[in-house]
C-alpha positions, 0 to 999 in steps of 0.5 A: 465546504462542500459543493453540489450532491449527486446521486448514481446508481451502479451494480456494485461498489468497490471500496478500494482500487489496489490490485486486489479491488481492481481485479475484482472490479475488472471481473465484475465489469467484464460480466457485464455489471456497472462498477464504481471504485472508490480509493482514498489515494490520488491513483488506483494500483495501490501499493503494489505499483510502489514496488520494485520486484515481486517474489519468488519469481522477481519479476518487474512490479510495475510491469505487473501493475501498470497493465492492469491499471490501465485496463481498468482505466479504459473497461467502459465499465467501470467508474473510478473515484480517486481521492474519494472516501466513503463515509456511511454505507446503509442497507436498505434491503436484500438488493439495495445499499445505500453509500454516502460518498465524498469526493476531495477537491484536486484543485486541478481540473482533471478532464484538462490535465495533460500531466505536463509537470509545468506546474510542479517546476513552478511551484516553489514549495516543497514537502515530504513526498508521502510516495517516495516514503519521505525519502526526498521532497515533492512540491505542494503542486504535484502528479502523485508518482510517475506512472500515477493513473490518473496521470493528472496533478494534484495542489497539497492545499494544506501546504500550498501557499497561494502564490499562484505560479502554478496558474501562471505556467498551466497550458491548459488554465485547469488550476482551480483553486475554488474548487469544493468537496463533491457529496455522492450518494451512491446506490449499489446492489453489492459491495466489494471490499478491499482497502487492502492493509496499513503498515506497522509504525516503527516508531512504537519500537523506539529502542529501534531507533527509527525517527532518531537514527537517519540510517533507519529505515523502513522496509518500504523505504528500501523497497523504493530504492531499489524500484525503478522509479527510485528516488535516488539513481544507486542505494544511498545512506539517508543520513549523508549520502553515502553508500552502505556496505554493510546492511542488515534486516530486523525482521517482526519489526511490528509482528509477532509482538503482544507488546506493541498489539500484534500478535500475528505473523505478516506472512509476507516479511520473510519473503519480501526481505529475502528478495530486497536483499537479492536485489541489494546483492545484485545492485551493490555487489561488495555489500554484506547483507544480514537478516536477523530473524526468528523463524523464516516462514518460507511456505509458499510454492518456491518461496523455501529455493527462494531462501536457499537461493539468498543463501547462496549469494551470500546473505547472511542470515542470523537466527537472533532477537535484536534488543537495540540499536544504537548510533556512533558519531559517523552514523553507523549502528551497533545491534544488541542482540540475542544468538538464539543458536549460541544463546548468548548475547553478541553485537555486531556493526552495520551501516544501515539498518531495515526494519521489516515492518508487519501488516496492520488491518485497516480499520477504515471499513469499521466506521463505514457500516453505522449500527452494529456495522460490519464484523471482525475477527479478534485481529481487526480484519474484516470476518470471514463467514465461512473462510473454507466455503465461501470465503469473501463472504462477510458478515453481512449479505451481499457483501464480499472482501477481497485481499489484504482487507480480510488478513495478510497474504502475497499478491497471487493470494490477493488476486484470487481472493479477488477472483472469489470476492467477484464470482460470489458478487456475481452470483449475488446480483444473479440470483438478486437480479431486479 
């Protein structure tokens, strides 16, 4: 059901508040125009607050992120709609657009959240926390993620079973459960675009065994357990617990790969692995670490000393394509695979295994533009015009992509795509000034 609609007016529109619209956002707004960002998630950051170090440098993620957010939080502005989509945008002239927004219930009034948790240790219903990668549980009344902005509890409605306990510990009596969807129509003189990239689905390489095999994991499964807001205080082995001594990557799980509908390379999977391992080294010094790769794409500023560096603590690194993987009765795995330098097949056992899974385009934004609607290129990421020139510069005029929307690239990439995506917005309303 949805509540009452609302009509606002702003000077551009920023679908999508991880670090690339959040930059984008902050630029906008300091040069003196109103911004409204739109993310689907319950917090702005995207997934870059979700990490544990970046690469090559390994500084601190969230030490990165969490400023930046909070700068964004605070920059008067610049409107945030968390736990919102946008459903059609319309242009209606040189100037104008038009966007219907929707804005999901919380249940919890935010304006009177103090974030005390009180509600989420009453609650007596626990499921996949989807931050944590499903790695552990989370109740059905919830804040997101620690240092979530906003810091303000959600209820999982669709799991919540009514029991009201949350209501009765609640401080500040902000659980409403009768709250509806809000409808927004949103008027904007330019859009941004940056709904960044999904993550390829393992479960489309079963031979792979992830979903049937617990010591599988994902790559941003591992990532979380190494963040310093991990689930678990050290590594451990999903399956029983223990801890793994013998950790091994397959990396293009999900690119580079026709058959599972991604040709292309991720660009950031090489490196990501690389600096996963290096925490692993320093984390569990006694465990052998192996990637298994086809090629190592090591072509950003110190990326290739990054690999050497992995090297020289001691990873190993294999040069082979991984056919299958296949579990014993104590949970370790056996990996079938092809020495690409020897040209023969080998096996070898490990105790947890990592696939590092590719970057798919979100295709979210290809049903937002109703009518011919919004370009992209063969891969499904959003068209670049003129990707040399003016490269935020999509298929329709005073429009702009920013990050990952338009192709896999590394966060530095991400923020000066981000940087452009806002000069040319900028020079759009200047020149198309009311």
């Amino acid at each position: 059901m949805h509540g009452k609609i609302i009509n606002a007016s702003f000077d551009a529109l920023v679908i999508g508040g991880g670090i690339a619209g959040g930059e984008a956002a902050i630029n906008l707004a300091n040069n003196g125009f109103k911004v409204l960002i739109i993310e689907k998630d319950l917090s702005i950051g995207g997934k870059m607050i979700l990490l544990s170090k970046v690469f090559p440098t390994l500084d601190c993620s969230a030490c990165i992120t969490t400023p930046k957010v909070s700068e964004i939080s605070r920059n008067p502005g610049i409107t945030i709609f968390t736990g919102s989509e946008v459903k059609n945008i319309i242009k209606k002239s040189e100037n104008n657009f038009e966007a219907e927004v929707i804005k999901n219930p919380r249940y919890v009034i935010a304006e009177d959240c103090t974030g005390c948790q009180l509600c989420e240790q009453a609650c007596p219903v626990i499921v996949h926390d989807q931050y944590q990668y499903n790695l552990i549980g989370r109740k059905a009344a919830f804040i997101p993620f620690s240092i979530a902005s906003p810091r303000v509890a959600a209820i999982d409605i669709e799991n919540c079973t009514l029991c009201g306990a949350c209501e009765k510990v609640c401080p500040t009596k902000c659980i409403d459960f009768i709250q509806e969807t809000e409808e927004f129509h949103i008027t904007a003189r330019t859009i941004v675009i940056a709904t960044g990239f999904n993550l390829f689905d393992p479960l489309k390489i079963p031979r792979f065994g992830y979903g049937r095999f617990k010591n599988v994991l994902t790559s941003m499964q591992m990532e979380r357990q190494l963040a310093p807001t991990r689930p678990f205080n050290t590594i451990l082995r999903p399956g029983d617990g223990k801890v793994p001594c013998k950790i091994a990557y397959v990396l293009c799980s999900g690119s580079r790969d026709v058959t599972v509908g991604n040709p292309i390379c991720s660009q950031i999977c090489c490196m990501y692995s690389i600096k996963q391992a290096q925490l692993l080294m320093g984390a569990l010094p006694m465990a052998d670490v192996t990637i298994y790769y086809i090629n190592i794409r090591a072509f950003g500023k110190g990326f290739e000393e990054f690999y050497d560096q992995a090297k020289g603590m001691g990873v190993n690194f294999i040069k082979g394509k991984v056919g299958k993987i296949t579990e014993k009765e104590n949970g370790n795995l056996i990996f079938r695979y092809e020495d690409i330098n020897e040209n023969v097949v080998k096996e070898d056992e490990h105790d947890l295994a990592v696939l590092s899974v590719g970057v798919l385009p979100n295709t979210d934004i290809a049903t937002m533009f109703p009518g011919e609607g919004i370009k992209l290129d063969p891969f499904n990421f959003i068209y670049q015009a003129d990707p040399l020139a003016s490269p935020a510069r999509t298929s329709v005029k005073g429009v702009f992509v920013a990050g990952t929307a338009s192709g896999p690239m590394d966060i530095p990439d991400s923020i000066l795509s981000a940087g452009s995506a806002s000069s040319e917005a900028i020079s759009y309303l200047t020149i198309n000034h009311e």
